[in-house]
DSSP file (Angstrom, degrees, kcal/mol; ACC not computed):
  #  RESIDUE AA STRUCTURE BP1 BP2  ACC     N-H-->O    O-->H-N    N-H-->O    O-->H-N    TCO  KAPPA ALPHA  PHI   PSI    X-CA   Y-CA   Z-CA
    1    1 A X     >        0   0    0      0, 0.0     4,-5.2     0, 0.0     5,-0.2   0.000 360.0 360.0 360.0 -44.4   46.8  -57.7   11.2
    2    2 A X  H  >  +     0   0    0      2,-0.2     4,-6.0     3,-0.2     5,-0.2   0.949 360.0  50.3 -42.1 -53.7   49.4  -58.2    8.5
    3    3 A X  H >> S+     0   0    0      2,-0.2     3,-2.2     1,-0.2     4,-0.5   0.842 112.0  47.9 -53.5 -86.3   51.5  -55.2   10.1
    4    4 A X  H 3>>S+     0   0    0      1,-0.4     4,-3.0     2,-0.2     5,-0.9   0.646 113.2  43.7 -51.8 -36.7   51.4  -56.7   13.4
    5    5 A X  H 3X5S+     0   0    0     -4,-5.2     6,-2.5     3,-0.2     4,-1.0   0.988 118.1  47.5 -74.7 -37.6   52.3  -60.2   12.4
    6    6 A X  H <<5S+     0   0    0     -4,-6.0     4,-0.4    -3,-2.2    -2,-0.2   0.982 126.8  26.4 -59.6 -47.1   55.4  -58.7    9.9
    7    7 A X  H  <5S+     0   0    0     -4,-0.5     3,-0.3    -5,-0.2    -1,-0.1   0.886 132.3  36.7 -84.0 -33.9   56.9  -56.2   12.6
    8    8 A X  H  <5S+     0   0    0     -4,-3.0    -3,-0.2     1,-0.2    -2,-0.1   0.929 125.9  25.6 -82.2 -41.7   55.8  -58.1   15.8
    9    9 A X  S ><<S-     0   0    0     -4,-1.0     3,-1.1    -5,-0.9    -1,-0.2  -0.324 109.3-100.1-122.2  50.0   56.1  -61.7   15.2
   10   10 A X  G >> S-     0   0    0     -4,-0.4     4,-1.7     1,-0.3     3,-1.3   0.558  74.8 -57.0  31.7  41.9   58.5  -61.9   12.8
   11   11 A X  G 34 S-     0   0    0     -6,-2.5    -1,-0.3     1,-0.3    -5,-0.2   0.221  96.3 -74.1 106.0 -13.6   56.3  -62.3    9.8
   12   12 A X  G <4 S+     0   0    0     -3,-1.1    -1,-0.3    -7,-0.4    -2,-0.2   0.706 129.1  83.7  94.8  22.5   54.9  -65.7   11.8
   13   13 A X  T <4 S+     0   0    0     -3,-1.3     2,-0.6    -4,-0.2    -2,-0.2   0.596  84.3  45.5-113.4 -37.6   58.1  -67.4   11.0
   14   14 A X     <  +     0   0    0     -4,-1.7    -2,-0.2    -5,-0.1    -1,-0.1  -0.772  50.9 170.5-130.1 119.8   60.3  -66.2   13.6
   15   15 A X        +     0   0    0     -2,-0.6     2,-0.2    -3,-0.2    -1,-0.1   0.321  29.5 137.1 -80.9   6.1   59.1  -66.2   16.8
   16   16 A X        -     0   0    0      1,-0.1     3,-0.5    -6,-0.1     2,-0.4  -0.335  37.6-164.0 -57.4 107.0   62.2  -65.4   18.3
   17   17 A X        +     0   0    0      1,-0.2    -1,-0.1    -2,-0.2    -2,-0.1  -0.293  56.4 113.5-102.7  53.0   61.2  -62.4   21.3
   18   18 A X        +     0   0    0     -2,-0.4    -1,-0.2     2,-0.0     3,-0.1   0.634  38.7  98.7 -76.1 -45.4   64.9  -61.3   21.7
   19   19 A X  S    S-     0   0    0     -3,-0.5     5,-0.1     4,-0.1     0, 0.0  -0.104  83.2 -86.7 -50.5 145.8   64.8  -57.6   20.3
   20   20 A X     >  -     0   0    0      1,-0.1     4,-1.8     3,-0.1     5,-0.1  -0.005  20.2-111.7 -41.1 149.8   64.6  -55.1   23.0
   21   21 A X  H  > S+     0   0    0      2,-0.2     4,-1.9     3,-0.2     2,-0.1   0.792 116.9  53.0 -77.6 -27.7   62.2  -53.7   24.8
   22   22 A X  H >4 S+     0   0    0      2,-0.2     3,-1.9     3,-0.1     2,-0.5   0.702 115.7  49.9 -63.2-113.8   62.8  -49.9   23.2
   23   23 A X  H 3> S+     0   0    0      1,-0.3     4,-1.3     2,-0.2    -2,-0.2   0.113 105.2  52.5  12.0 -68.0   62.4  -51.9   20.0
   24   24 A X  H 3X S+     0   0    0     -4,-1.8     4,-0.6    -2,-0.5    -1,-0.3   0.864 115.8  42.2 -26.6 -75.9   59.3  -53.6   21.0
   25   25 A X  H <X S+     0   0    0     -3,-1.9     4,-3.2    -4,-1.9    -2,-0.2   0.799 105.2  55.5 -50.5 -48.6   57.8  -50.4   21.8
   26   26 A X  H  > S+     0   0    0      1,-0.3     4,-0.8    -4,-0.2    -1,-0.2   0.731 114.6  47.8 -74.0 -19.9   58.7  -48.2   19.2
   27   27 A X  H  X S+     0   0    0     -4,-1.3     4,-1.5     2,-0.2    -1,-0.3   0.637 109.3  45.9 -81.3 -25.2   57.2  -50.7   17.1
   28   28 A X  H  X S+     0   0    0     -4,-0.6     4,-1.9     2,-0.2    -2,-0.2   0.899 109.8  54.4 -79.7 -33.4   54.0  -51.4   18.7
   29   29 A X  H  X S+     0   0    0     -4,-3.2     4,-2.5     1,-0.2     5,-0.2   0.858 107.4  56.1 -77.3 -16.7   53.2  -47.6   19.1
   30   30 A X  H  X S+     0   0    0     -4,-0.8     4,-1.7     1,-0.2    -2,-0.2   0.962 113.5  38.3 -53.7 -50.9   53.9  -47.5   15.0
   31   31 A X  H  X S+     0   0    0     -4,-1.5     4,-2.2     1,-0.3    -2,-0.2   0.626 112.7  58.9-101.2 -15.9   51.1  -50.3   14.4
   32   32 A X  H  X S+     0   0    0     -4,-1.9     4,-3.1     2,-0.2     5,-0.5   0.911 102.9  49.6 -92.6 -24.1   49.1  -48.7   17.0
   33   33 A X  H  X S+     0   0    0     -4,-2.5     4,-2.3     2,-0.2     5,-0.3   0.964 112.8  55.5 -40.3 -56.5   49.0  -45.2   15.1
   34   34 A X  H >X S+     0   0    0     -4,-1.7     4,-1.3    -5,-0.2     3,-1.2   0.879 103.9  44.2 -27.7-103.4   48.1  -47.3   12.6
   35   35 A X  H 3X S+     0   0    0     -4,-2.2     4,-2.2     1,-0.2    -1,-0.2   0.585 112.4  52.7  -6.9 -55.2   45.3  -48.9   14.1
   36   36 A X  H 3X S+     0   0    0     -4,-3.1     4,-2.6     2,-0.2     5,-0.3   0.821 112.0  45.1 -69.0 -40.4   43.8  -45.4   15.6
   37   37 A X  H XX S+     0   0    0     -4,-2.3     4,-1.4    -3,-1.2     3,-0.7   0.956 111.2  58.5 -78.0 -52.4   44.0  -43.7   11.9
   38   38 A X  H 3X S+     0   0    0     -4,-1.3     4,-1.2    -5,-0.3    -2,-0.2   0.959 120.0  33.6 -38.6 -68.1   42.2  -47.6   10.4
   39   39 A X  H >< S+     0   0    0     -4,-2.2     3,-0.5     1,-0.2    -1,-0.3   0.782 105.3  64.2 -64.9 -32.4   39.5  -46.6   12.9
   40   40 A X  H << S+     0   0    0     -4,-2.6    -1,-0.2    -3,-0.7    -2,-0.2   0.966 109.5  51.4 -24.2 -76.4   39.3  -42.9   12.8
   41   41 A X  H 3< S+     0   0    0     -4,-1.4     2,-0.2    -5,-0.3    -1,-0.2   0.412  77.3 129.4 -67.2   5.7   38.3  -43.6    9.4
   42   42 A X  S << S-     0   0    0     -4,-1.2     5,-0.2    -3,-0.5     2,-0.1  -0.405  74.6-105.4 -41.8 118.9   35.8  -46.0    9.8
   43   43 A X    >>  -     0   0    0     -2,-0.2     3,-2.0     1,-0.2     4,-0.6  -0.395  39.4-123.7 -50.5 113.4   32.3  -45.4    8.0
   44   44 A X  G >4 S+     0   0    0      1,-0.3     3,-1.3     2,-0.2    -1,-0.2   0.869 122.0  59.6 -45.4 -29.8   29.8  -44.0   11.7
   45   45 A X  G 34 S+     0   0    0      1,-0.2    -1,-0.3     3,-0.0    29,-0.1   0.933 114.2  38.5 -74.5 -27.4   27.5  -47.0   10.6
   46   46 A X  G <4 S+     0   0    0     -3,-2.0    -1,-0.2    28,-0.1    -2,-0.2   0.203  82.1 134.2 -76.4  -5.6   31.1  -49.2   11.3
   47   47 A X    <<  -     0   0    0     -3,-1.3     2,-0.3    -4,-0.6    31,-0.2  -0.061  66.1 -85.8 -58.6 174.4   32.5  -47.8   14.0
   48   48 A X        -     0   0    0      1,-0.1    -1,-0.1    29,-0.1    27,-0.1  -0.632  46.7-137.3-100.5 150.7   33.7  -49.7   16.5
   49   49 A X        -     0   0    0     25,-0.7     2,-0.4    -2,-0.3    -1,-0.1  -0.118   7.6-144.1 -87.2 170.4   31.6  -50.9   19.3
   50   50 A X    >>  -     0   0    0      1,-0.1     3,-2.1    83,-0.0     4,-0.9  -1.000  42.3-109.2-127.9 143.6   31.3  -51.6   23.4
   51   51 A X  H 3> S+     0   0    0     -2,-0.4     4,-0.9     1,-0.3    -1,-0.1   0.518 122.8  49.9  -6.8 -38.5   29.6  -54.3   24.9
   52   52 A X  H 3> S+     0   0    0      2,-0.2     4,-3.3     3,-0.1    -1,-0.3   0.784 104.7  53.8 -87.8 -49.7   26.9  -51.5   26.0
   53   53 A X  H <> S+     0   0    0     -3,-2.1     4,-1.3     2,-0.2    -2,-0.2   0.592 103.8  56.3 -80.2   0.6   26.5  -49.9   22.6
   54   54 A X  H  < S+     0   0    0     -4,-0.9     4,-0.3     2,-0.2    -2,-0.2   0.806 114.5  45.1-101.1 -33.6   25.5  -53.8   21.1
   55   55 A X  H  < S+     0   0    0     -4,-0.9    -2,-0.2    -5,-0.2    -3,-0.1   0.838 124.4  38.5 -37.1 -52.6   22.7  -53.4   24.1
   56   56 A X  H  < S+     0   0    0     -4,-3.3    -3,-0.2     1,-0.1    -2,-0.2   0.829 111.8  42.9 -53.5 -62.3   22.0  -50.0   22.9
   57   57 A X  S  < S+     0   0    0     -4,-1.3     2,-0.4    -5,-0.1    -1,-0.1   0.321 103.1  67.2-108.5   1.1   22.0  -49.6   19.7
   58   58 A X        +     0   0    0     -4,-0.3     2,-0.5    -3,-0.1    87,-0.1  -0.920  48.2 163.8-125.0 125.9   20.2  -52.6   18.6
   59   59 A X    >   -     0   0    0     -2,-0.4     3,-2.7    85,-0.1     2,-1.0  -0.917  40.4-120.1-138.6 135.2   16.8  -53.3   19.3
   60   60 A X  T 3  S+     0   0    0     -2,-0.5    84,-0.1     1,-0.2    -1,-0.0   0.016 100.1  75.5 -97.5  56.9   14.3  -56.0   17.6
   61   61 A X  T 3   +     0   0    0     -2,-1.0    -1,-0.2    83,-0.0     2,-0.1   0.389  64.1 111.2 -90.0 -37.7   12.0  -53.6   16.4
   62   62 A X    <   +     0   0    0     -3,-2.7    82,-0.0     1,-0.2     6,-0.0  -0.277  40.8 178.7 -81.0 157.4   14.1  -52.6   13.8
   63   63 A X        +     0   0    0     -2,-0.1     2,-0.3     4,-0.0    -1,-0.2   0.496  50.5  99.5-121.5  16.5   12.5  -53.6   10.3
   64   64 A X     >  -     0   0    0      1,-0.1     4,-0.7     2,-0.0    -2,-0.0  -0.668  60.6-155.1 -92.3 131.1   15.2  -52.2    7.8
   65   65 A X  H  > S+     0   0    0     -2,-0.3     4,-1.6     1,-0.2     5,-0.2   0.620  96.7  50.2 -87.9  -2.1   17.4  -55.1    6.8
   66   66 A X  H  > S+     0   0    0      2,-0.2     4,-1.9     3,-0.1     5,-0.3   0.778 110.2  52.8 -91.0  -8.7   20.3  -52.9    6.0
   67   67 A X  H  > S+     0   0    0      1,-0.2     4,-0.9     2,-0.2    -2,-0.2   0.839 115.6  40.2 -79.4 -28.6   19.7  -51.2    9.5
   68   68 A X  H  < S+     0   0    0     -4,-0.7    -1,-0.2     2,-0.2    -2,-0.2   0.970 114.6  52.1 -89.9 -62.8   19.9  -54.9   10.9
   69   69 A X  H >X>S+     0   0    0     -4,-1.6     4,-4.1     1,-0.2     3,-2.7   0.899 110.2  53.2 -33.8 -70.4   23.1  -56.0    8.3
   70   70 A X  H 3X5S+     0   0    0     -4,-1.9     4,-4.0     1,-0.3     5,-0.3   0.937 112.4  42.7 -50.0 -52.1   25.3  -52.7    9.6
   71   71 A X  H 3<5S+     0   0    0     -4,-0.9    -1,-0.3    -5,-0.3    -2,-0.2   0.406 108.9  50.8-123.4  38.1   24.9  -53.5   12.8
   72   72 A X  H X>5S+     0   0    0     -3,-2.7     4,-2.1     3,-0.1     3,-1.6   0.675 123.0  39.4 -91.5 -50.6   25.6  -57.4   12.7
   73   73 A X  H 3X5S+     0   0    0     -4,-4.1     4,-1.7     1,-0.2     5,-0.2   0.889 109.3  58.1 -77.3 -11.4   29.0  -56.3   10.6
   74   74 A X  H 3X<S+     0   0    0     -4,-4.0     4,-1.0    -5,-0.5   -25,-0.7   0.854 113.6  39.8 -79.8  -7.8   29.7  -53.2   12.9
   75   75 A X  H X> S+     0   0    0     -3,-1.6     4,-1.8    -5,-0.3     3,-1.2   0.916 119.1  44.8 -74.7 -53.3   29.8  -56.0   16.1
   76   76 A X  H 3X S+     0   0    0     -4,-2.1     4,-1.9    72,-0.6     5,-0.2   0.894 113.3  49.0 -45.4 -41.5   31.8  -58.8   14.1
   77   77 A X  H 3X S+     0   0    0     -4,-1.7     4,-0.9     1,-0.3    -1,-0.3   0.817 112.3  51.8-104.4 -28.0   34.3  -55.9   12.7
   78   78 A X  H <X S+     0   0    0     -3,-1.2     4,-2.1    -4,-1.0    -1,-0.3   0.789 110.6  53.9 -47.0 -26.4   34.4  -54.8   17.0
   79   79 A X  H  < S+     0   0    0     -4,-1.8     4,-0.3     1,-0.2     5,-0.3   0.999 114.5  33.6 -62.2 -65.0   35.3  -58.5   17.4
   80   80 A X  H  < S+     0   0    0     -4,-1.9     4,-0.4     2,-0.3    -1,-0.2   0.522 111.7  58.6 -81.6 -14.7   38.1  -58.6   15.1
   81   81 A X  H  X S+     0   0    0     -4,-0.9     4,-2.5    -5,-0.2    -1,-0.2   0.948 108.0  51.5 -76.5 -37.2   39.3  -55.1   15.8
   82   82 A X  T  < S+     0   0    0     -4,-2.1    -2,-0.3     2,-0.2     4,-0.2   0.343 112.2  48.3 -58.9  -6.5   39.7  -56.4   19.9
   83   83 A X  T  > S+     0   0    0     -4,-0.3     4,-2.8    -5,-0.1     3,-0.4   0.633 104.1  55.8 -93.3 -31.4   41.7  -59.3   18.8
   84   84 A X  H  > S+     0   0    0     -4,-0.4     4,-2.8    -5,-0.3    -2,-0.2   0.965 109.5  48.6 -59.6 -49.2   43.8  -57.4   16.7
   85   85 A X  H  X S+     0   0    0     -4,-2.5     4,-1.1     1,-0.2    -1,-0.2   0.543 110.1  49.6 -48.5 -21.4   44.6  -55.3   19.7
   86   86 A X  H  4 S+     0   0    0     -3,-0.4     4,-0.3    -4,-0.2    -2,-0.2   0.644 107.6  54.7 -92.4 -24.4   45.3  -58.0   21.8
   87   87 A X  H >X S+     0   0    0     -4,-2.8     3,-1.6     2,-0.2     4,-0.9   0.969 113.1  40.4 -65.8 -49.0   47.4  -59.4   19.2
   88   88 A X  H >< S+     0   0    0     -4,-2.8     3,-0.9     1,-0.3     2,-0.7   0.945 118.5  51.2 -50.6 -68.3   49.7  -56.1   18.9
   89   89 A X  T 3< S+     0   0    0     -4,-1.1     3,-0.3     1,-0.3    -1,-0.3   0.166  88.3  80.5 -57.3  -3.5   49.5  -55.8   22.5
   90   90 A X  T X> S+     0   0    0     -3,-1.6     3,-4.1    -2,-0.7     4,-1.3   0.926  81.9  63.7 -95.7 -68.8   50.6  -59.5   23.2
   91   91 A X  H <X S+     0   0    0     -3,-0.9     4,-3.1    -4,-0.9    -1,-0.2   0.679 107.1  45.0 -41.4 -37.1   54.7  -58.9   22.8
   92   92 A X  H 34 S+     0   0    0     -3,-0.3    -1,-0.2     2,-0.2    -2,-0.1   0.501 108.2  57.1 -88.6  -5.0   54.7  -56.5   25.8
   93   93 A X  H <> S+     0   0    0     -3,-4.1     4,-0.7     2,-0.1    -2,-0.2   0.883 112.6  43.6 -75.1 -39.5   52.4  -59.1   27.9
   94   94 A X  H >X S+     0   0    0     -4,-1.3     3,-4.7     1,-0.2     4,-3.9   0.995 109.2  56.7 -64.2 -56.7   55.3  -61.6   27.2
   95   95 A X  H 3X S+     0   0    0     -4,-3.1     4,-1.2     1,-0.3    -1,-0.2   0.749 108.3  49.4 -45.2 -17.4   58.0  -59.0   28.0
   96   96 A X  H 3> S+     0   0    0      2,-0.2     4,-0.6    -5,-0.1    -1,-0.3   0.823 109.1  49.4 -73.2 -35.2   56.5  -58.6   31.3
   97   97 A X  H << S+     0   0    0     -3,-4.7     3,-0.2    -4,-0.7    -2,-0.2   0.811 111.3  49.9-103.3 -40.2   56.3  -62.0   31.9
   98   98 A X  H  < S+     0   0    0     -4,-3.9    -2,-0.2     1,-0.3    -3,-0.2   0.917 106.0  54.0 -20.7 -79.1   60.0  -62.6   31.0
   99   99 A X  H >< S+     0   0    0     -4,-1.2     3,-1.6    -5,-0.1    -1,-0.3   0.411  81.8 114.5 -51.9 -30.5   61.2  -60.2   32.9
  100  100 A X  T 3< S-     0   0    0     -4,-0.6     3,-0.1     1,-0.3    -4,-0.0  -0.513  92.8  -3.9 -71.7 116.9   59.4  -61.5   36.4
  101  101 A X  T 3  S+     0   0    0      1,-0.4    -1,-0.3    -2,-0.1     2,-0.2   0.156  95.2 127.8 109.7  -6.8   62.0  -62.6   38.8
  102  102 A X    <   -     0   0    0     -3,-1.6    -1,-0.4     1,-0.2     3,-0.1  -0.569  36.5-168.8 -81.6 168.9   65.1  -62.2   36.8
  103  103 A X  S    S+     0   0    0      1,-0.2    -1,-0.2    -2,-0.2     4,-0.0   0.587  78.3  62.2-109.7 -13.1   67.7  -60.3   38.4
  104  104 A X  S    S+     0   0    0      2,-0.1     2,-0.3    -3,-0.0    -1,-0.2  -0.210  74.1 119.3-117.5  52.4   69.8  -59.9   35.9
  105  105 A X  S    S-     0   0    0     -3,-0.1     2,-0.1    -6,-0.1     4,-0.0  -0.789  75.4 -87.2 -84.0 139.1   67.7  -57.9   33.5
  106  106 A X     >  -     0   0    0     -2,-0.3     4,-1.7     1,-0.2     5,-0.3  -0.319  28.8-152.0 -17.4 103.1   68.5  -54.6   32.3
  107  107 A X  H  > S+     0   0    0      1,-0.2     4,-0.9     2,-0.2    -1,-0.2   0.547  96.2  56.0 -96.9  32.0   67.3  -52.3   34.6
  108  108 A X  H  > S+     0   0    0      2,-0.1     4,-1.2     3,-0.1    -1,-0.2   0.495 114.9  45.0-104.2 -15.7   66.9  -49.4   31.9
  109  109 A X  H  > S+     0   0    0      2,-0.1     4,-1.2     1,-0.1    -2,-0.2   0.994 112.5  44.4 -62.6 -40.6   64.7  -52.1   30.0
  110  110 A X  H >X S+     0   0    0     -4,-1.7     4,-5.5     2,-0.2     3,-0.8   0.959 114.5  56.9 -80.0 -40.7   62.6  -53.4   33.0
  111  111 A X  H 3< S+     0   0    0     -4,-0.9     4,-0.3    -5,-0.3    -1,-0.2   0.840 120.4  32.9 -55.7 -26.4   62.3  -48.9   33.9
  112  112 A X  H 3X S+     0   0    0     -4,-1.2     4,-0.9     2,-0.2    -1,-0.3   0.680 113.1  51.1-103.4  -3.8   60.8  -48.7   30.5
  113  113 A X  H <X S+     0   0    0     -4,-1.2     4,-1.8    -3,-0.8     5,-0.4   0.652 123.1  43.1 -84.1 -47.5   58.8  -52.1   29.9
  114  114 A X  H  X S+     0   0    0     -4,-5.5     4,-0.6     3,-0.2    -3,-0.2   0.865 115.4  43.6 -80.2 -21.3   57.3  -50.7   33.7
  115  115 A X  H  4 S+     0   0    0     -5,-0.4     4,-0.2    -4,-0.3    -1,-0.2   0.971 138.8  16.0 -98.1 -39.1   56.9  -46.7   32.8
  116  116 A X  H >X S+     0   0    0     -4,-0.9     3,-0.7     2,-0.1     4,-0.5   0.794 115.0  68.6 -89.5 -44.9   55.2  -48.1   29.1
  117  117 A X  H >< S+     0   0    0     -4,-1.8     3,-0.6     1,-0.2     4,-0.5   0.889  84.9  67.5 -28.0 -78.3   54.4  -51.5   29.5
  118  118 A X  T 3X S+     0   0    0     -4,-0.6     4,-1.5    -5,-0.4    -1,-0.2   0.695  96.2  54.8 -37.3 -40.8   51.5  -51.1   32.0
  119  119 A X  T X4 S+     0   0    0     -3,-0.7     3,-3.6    -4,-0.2     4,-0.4   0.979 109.6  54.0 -70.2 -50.7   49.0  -49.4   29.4
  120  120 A X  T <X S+     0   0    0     -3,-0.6     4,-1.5    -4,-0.5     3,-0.5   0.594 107.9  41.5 -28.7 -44.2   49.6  -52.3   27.4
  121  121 A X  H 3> S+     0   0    0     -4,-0.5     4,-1.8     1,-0.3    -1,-0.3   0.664 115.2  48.6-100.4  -4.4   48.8  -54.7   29.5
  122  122 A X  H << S+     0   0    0     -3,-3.6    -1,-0.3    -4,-1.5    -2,-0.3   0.337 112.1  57.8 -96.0  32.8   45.4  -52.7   31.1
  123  123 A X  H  > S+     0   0    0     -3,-0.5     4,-2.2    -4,-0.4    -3,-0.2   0.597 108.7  48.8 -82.6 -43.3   44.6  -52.2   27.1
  124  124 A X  H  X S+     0   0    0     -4,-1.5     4,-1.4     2,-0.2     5,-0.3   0.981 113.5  37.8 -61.9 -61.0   44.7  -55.9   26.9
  125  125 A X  H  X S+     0   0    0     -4,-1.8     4,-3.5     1,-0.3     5,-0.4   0.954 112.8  58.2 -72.7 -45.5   42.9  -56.9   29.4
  126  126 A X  H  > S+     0   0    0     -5,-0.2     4,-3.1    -4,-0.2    -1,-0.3   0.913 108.6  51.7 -34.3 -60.9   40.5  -54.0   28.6
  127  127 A X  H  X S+     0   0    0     -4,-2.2     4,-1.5    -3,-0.3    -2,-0.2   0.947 110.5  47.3 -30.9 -80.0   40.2  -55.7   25.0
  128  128 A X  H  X S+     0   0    0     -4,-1.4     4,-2.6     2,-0.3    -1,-0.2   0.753 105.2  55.4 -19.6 -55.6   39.4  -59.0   26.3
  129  129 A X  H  X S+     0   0    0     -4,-3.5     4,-0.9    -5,-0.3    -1,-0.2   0.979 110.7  47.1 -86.5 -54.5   36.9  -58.0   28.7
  130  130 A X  H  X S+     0   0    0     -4,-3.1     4,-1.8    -5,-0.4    -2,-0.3   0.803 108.3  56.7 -50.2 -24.7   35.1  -56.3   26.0
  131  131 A X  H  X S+     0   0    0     -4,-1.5     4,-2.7     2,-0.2     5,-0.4   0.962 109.2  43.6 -21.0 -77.8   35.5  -59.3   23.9
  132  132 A X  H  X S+     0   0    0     -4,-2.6     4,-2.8     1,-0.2     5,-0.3   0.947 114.7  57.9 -59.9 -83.7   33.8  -61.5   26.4
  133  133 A X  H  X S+     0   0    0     -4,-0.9     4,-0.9     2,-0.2     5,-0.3   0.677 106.0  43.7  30.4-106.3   31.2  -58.6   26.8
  134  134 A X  H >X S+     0   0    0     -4,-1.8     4,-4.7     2,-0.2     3,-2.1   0.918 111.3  54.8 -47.8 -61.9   30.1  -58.4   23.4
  135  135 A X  H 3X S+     0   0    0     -4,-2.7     4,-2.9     1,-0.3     5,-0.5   0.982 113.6  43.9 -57.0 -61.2   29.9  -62.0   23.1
  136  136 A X  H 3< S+     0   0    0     -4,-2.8     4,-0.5    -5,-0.4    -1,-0.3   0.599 107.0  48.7-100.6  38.4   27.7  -62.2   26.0
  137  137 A X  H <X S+     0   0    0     -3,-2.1     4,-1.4    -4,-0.9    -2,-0.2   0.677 111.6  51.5-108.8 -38.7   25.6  -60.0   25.9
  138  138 A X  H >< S+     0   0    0     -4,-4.7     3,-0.9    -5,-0.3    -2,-0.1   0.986 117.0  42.0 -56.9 -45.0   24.7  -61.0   22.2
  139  139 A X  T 3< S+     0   0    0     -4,-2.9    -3,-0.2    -5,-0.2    -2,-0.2   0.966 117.5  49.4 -51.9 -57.7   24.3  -64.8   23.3
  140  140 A X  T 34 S+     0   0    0     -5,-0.5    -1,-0.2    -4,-0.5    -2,-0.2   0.601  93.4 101.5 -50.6 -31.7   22.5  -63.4   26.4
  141  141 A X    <<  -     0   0    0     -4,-1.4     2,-0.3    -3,-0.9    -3,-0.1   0.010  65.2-148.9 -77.2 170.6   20.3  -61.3   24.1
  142  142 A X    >   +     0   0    0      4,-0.0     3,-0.8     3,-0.0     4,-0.1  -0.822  64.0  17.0-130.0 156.1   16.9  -62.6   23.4
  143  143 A X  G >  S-     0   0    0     -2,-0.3     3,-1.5     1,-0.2     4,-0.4  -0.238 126.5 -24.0  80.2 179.5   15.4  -61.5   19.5
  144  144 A X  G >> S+     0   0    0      1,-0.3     4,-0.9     2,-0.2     3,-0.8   0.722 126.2  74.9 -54.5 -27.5   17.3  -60.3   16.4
  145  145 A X  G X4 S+     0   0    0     -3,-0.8     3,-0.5     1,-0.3    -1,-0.3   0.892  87.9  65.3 -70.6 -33.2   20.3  -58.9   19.0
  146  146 A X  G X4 S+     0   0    0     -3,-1.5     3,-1.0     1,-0.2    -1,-0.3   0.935  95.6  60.9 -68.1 -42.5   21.2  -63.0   19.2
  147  147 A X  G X4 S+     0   0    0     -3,-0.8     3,-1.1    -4,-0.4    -1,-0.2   0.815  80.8  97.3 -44.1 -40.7   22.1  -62.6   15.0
  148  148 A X  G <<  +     0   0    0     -4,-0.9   -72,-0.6    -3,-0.5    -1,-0.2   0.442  66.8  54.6 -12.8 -39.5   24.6  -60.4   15.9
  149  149 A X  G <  S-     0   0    0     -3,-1.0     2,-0.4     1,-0.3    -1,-0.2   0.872  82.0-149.5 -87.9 -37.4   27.7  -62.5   16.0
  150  150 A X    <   +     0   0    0     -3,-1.1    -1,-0.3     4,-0.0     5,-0.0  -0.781  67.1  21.9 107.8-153.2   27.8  -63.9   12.7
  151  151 A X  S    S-     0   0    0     -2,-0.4     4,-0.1     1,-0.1   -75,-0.0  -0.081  72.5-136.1 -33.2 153.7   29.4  -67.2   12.5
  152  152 A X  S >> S+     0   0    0      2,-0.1     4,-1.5     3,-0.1     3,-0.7   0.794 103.6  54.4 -89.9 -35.2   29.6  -69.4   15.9
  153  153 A X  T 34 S+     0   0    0      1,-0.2     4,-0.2     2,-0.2    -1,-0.1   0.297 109.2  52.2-105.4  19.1   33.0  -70.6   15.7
  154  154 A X  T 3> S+     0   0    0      2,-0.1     4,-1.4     3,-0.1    -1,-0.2   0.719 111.2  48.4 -60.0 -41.5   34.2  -66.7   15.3
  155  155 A X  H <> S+     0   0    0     -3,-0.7     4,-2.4     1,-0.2    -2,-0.2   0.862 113.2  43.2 -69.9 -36.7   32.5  -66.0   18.1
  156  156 A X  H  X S+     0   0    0     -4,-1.5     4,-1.8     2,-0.2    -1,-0.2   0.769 115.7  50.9 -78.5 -23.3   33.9  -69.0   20.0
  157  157 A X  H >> S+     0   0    0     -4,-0.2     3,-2.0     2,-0.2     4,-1.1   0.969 113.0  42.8 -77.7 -79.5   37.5  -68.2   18.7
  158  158 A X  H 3X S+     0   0    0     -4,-1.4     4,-0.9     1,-0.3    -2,-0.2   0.473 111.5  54.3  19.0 -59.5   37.5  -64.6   19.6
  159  159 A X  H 3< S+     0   0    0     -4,-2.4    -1,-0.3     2,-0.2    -2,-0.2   0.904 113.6  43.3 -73.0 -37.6   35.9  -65.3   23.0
  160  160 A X  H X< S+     0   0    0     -3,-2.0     3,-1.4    -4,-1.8     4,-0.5   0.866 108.4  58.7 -86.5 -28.3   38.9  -68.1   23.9
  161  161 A X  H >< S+     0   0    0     -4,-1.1     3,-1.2     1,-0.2    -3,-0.2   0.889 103.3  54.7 -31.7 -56.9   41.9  -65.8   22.6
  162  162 A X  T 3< S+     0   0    0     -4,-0.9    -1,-0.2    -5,-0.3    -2,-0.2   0.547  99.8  55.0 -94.0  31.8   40.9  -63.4   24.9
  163  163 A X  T <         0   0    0     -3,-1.4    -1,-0.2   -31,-0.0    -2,-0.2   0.298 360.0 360.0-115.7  -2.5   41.1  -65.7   27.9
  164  164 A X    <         0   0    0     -3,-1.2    -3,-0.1    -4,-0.5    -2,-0.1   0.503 360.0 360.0 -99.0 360.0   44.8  -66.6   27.1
């Protein structure tokens, strides 16, 4: 998260979305290498999860508490990895949004914001909609699968960030 807020959002200080849209990119696909090798290396009991595998892979049968512990922090640490992705991903939602309806835009920015842009923004939404997911299916879940989330007002944060 640290990366994303120093290279994407100026450190949180300057919020300024003026660099370029090459810029933009070349920076987002750095933090997202990033991101992919963080997770690569993820412990199996920690990987990260889908909406399906917190259905799955959890059951209130089980009667090992570390079995139960692993996979309340391997949902929370899905939570936080899907916001983190929506955060990186967030600068090329804005450039999109910029860019609608001006005329006088670059057009080798808007040809490369459209040929690159577009996974970004189905990545977000992909993120999101597993966000929302997770979260209800745990609330939804009946048993030990309701422990799942941790904290409520994570859960609550987590679920309204990924509806802006």
């Amino acid at each position: 998260m640290w990366s994303i807020i120093d290279s994407l959002y100026g450190q949180n200080i300057n919020c300024d979305q003026s660099s370029g849209v090459g810029d933009t990119i070349a920076r987002l696909f750095n933090t997202e290498r990033e991101l992919i090798d963080w997770e690569r290396a993820l412990p199996r009991n920690l990987r990260i999860w889908s909406s399906q595998d917190v259905l799955d892979n959890t059951n209130d049968t089980v009667t090992n508490e570390n079995v139960r512990n692993e996979n309340r922090l391997a949902t929370i640490l899905t939570l936080r990895y899907l916001n983190v992705r929506l955060l990186l991903h967030r600068p090329i939602l804005i450039k999109f949004l910029d860019t609608s309806g001006k005329a006088d835009e670059d057009c080798h920015e808007l040809t490369l914001l459209q040929k690159i842009g577009s996974n970004s923004i189905q990545l977000s939404m992909q993120s999101a909609i597993d966000i929302i997911s997770i979260v209800h299916a745990a609330v939804h879940a009946t048993g030990r699968k309701r422990e799942l989330l941790g904290a409520w007002w994570f859960s609550l944060y987590y679920s309204t960030i990924s509806h802006i």
